[in-house]
C-alpha positions as CSV (number, residue, x, y, z in Angstrom):
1,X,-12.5,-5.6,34.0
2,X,-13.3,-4.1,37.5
3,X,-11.2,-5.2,40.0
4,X,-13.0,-4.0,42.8
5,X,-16.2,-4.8,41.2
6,X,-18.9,-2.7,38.7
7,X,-20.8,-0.6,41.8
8,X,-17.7,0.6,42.8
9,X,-16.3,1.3,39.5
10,X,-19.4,3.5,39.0
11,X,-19.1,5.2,42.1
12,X,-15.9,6.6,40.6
13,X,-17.3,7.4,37.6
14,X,-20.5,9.6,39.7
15,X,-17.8,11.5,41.1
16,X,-16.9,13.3,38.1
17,X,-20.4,12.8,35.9
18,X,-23.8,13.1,36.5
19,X,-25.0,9.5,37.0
20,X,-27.7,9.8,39.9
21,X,-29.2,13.4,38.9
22,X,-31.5,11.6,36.3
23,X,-30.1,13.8,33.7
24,X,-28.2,11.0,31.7
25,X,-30.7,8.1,30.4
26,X,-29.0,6.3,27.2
27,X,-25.5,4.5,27.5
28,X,-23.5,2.7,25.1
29,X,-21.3,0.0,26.3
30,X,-18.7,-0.4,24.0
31,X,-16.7,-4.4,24.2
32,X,-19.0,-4.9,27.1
33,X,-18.4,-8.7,27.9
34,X,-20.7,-10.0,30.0
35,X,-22.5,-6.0,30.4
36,X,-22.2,-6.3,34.1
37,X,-21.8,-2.6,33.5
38,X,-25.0,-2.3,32.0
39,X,-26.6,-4.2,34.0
40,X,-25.5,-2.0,36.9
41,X,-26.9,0.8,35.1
42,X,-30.2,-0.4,35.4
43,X,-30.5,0.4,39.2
44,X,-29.8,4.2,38.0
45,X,-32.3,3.8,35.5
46,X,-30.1,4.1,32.8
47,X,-30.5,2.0,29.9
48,X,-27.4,0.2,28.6
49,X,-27.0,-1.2,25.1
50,X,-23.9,-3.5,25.0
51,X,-22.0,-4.8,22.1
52,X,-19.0,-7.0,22.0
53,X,-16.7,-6.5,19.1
54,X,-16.4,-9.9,17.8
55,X,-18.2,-13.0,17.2
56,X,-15.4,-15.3,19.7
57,X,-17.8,-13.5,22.6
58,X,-21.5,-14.7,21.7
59,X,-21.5,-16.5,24.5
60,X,-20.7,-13.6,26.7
61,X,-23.4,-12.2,24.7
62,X,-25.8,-14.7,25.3
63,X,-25.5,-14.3,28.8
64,X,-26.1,-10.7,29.1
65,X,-29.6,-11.6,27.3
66,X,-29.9,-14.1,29.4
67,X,-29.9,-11.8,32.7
68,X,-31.8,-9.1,31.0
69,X,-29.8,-6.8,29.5
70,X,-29.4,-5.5,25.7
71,X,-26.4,-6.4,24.4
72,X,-25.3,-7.4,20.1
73,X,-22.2,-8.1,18.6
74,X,-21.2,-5.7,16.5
75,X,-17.7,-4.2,14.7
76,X,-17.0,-0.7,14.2
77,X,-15.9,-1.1,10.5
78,X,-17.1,0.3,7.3
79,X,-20.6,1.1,8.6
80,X,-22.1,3.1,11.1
81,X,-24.0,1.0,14.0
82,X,-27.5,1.0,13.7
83,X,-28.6,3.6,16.1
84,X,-29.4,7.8,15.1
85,X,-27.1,10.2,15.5
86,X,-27.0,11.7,19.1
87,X,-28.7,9.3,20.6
88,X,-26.8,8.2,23.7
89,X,-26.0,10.5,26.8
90,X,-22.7,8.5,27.8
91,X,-20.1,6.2,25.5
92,X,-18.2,3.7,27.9
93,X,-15.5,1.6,26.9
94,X,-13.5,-0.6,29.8
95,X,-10.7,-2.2,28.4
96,X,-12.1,-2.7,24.7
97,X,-9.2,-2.4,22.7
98,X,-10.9,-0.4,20.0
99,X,-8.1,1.3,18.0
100,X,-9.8,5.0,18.5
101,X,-7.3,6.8,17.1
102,X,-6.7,4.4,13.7
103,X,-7.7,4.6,10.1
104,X,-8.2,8.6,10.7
105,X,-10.0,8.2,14.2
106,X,-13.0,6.8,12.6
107,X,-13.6,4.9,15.3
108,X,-13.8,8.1,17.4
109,X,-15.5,9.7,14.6
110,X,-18.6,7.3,14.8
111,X,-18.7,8.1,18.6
112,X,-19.2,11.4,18.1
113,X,-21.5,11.2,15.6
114,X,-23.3,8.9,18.5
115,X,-22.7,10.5,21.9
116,X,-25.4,14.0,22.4
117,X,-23.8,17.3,22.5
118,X,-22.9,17.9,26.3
119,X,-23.0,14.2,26.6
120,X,-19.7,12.1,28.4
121,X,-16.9,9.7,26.9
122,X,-15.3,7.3,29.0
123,X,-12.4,4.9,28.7
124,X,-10.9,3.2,31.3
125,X,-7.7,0.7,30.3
126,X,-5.6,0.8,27.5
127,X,-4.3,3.1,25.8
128,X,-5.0,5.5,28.9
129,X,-1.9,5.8,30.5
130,X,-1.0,2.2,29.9
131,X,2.3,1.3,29.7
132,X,4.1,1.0,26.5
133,X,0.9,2.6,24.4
134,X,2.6,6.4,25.3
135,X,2.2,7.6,21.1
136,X,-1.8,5.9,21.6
137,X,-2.8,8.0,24.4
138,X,-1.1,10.9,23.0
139,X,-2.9,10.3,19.5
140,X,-6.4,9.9,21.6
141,X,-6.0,13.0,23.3
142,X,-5.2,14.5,20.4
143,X,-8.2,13.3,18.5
144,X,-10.4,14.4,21.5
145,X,-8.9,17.8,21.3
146,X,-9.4,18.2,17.6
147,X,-13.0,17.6,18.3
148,X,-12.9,20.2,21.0
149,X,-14.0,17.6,23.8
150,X,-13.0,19.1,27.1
151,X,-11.1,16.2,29.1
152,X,-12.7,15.9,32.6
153,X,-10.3,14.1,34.8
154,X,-7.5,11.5,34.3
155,X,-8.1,9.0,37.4
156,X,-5.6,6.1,36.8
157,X,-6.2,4.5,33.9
158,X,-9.9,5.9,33.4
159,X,-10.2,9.1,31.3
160,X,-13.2,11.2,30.8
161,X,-15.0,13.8,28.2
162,X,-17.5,16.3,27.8
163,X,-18.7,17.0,24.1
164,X,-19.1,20.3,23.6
165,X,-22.8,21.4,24.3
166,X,-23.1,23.6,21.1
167,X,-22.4,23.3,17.3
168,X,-18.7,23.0,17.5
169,X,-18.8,21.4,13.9
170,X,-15.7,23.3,12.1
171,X,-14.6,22.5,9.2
172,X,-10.7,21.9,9.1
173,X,-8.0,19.7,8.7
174,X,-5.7,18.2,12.1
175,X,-3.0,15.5,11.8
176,X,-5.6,13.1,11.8
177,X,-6.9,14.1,8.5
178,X,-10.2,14.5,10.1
179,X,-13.1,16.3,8.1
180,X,-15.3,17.3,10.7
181,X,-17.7,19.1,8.9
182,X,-19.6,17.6,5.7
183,X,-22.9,19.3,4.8
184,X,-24.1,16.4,2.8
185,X,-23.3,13.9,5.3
186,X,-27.0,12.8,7.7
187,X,-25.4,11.9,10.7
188,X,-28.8,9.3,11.3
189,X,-28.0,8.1,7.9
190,X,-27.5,4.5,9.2
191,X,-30.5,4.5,11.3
């Protein structure tokens, strides 16, 4: 997942994000495998919670808990995941393969409901700039766009970014048939 290893790999990611400035504190590791990302984290006293998207990677699981680090098995799906809304600085996924642009972005949707205003999406590997998942990566931006998340930088296959800082909540339609505005939805609803 990081070829030339996690510390290095975040290194890349500090150039463009605050990591050492103490300002982020909360990250969600999306199809973590073994967290060694999170567990990298620690040193920048960040706290990492993991999950692995299936149950075929318990035992990667297992030895996350095993070397300290929180880390679940969980499936974006029908349900939210059991944390409040807004209550992670920084959503990471390294080659997860979550489909953030399917069954109208509700994948993406839960991030946002997830990731603080102002706070940072990454995703490094597929679909970004990946070869033969063109109409993904266009679909992702897209999404991203709709929700008025300003894109970072594009560094090889890793993209990253912002949410907006402010109430961008508009209600409107996109291609995605995204509702992203709902009065009567509590966005900690799950928690």
């Amino acid at each position: 997942m990081f070829p030339d290893g996690a510390e290095q790999y975040i290194e890349k990611l500090a150039q463009y994000i605050p990591i050492r400035e103490g300002v982020m504190r909360t990250v969600l590791d999306m199809g973590c495998g073994v967290a060694s990302f999170g567990g990298y984290l620690l040193a920048q006293n960040m706290l990492a919670m993991s999950f692995a998207p299936r149950d075929s990677h318990k035992s990667q699981i297992q030895f996350a808990l095993e070397r300290g680090i929180p880390a679940f098995v969980a499936m974006l799906g029908t349900r939210r995941l059991p944390f409040p809304a807004f209550g992670f600085d920084l959503v990471h996924c390294s080659r997860c393969l979550i489909p953030f642009t399917g069954y109208n972005a509700s994948y993406f949707i839960e991030v946002d409901r997830l990731l603080r205003p102002g706070g940072y999406l990454v995703i490094s590997g597929p679909p970004v700039q990946w070869a033969k998942q063109d109409k993904e990566w266009s679909d992702l931006q897209a999404v991203a766009s709709a929700l008025c998340y300003e894109l970072i930088v594009v560094d090889g296959n890793t993209a990253i970014w912002k949410k907006p800082a402010g109430n961008m909540c508009q209600p409107r339609q996109n291609e995605f048939g995204l509702e992203l505005c709902d009065d009567s939805d509590d966005a900690s609803q799950a928690w």
